[in-house]
C-alpha positions in Angstrom: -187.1 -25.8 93.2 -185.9 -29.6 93.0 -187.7 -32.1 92.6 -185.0 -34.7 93.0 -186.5 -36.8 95.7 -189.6 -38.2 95.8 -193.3 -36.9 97.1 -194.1 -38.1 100.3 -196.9 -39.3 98.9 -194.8 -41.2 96.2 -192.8 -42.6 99.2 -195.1 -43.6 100.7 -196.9 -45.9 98.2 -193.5 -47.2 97.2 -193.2 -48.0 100.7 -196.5 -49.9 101.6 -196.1 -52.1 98.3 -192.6 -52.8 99.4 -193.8 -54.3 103.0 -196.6 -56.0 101.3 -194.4 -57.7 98.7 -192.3 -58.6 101.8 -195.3 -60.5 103.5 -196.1 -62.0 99.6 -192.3 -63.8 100.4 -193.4 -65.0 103.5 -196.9 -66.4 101.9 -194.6 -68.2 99.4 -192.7 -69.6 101.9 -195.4 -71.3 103.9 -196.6 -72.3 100.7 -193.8 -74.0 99.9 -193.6 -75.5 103.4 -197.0 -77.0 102.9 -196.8 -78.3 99.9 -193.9 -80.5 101.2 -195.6 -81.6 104.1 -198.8 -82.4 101.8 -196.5 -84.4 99.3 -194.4 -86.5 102.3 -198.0 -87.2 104.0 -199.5 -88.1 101.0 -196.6 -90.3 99.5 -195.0 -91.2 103.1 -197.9 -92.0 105.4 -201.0 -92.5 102.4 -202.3 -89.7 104.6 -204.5 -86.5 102.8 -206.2 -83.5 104.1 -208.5 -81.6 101.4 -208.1 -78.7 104.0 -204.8 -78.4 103.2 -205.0 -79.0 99.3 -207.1 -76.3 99.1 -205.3 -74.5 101.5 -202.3 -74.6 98.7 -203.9 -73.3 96.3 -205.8 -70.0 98.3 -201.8 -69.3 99.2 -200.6 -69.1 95.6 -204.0 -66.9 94.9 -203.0 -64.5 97.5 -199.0 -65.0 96.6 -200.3 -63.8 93.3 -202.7 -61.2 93.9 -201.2 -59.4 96.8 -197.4 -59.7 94.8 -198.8 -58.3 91.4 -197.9 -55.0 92.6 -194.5 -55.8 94.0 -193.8 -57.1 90.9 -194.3 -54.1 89.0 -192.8 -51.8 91.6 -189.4 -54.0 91.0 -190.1 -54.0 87.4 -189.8 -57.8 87.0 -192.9 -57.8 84.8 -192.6 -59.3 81.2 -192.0 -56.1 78.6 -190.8 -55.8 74.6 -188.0 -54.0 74.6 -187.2 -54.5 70.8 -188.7 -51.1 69.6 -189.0 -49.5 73.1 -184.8 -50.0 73.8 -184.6 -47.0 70.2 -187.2 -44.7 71.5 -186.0 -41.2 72.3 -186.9 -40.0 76.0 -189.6 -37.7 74.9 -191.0 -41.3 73.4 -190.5 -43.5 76.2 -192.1 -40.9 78.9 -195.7 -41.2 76.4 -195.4 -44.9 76.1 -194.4 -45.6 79.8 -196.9 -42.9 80.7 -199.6 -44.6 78.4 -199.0 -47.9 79.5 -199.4 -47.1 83.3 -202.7 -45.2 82.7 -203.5 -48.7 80.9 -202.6 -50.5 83.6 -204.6 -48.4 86.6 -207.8 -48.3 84.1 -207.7 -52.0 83.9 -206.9 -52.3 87.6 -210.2 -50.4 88.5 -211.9 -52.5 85.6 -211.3 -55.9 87.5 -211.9 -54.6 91.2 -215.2 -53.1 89.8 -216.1 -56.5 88.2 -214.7 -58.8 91.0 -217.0 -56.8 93.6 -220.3 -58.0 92.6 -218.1 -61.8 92.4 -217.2 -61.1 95.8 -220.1 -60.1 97.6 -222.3 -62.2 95.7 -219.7 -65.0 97.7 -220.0 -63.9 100.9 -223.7 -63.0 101.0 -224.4 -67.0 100.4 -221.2 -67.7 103.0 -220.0 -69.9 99.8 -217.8 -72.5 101.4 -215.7 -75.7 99.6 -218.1 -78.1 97.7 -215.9 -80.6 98.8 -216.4 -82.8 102.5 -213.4 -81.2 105.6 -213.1 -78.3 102.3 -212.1 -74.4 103.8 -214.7 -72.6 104.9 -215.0 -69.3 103.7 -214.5 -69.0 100.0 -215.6 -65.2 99.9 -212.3 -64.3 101.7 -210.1 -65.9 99.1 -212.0 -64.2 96.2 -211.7 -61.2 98.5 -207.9 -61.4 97.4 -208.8 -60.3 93.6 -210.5 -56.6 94.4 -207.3 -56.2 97.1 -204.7 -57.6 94.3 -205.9 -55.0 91.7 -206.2 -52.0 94.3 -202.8 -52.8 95.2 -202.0 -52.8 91.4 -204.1 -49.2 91.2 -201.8 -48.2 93.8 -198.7 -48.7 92.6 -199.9 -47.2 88.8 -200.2 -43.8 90.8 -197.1 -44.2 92.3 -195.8 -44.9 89.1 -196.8 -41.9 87.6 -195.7 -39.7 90.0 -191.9 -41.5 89.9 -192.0 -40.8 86.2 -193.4 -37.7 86.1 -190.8 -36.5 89.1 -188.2 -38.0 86.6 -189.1 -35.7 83.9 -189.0 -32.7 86.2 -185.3 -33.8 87.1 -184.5 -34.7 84.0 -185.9 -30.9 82.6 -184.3 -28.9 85.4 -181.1 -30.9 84.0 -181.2 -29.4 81.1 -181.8 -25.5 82.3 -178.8 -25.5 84.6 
């Protein structure tokens, strides 16, 4: 039996983090966008909205949240390869292995706490402290429970594209 392309489930995860890191480019984009109409109104025109300040930075929480994921799934994160780039496959399967397990468990650690944070928001409809401020703070803290499930997700999609690679890499071996 081969086990040379992936799970459906394993596509399938690979492929909803992709389409959500492709609307985290679009977030960035708008951000970007604003941010330059912000600085030319401000500097241009002595014009400012606090709307759109705070706007600016709920996009680069949900560009950060909701791209955590993507991230990973590219494998852009920050790693130390000094001891790793030695290790013998056997060795990099545990630590790889190790470190994704650490990664889900910490994921589920931070959408646990962030729940409580989140509803505690919405149940007092906590809005801007500030005069014209956005509305709606819950939904931006919403992001953080979201950001790490999306994390979650990809950890188990992880471990099933390494533990498919072993299988390949063992049948390899027995040919």
């Amino acid at each position: 039996m081969s086990h040379k392309n992936p799970s459906p489930l394993e596509a399938g995860i690979h492929r909803f983090i992709d389409q959500m890191g492709k609307a985290t480019v679009w977030i960035g984009l708008v951000m970007i966008a604003l941010v330059a109409v912000n600085v030319l109104l401000r500097y241009a025109f002595s014009f400012g909205s606090v709307w759109a300040q705070e706007l600016e930075w709920h996009l680069l929480a949900a560009l950060i949240l909701l791209g955590m994921s993507y991230a990973l799934q590219r494998g852009d994160n920050v790693r130390v390869d000094l001891f790793y780039a030695n290790f013998s496959a056997r060795k990099k399967f545990i630590v790889d292995v190790v470190s994704v397990l650490l990664m889900f468990v910490i994921a589920l650690y931070f959408i646990k706490l962030s729940l409580a944070y989140v509803g505690q928001s919405y149940s007092i409809l906590e809005a801007s402290p500030d005069p014209g401020g956005i509305p709606y703070r819950w939904m931006v803290k919403a992001l953080i429970p979201l950001g790490f499930g999306l994390v979650a997700l990809q950890s188990v999609g992880e471990l099933l594209r390494l533990f498919r690679q072993r299988a390949n890499a063992g049948e390899g071996r027995h040919v």
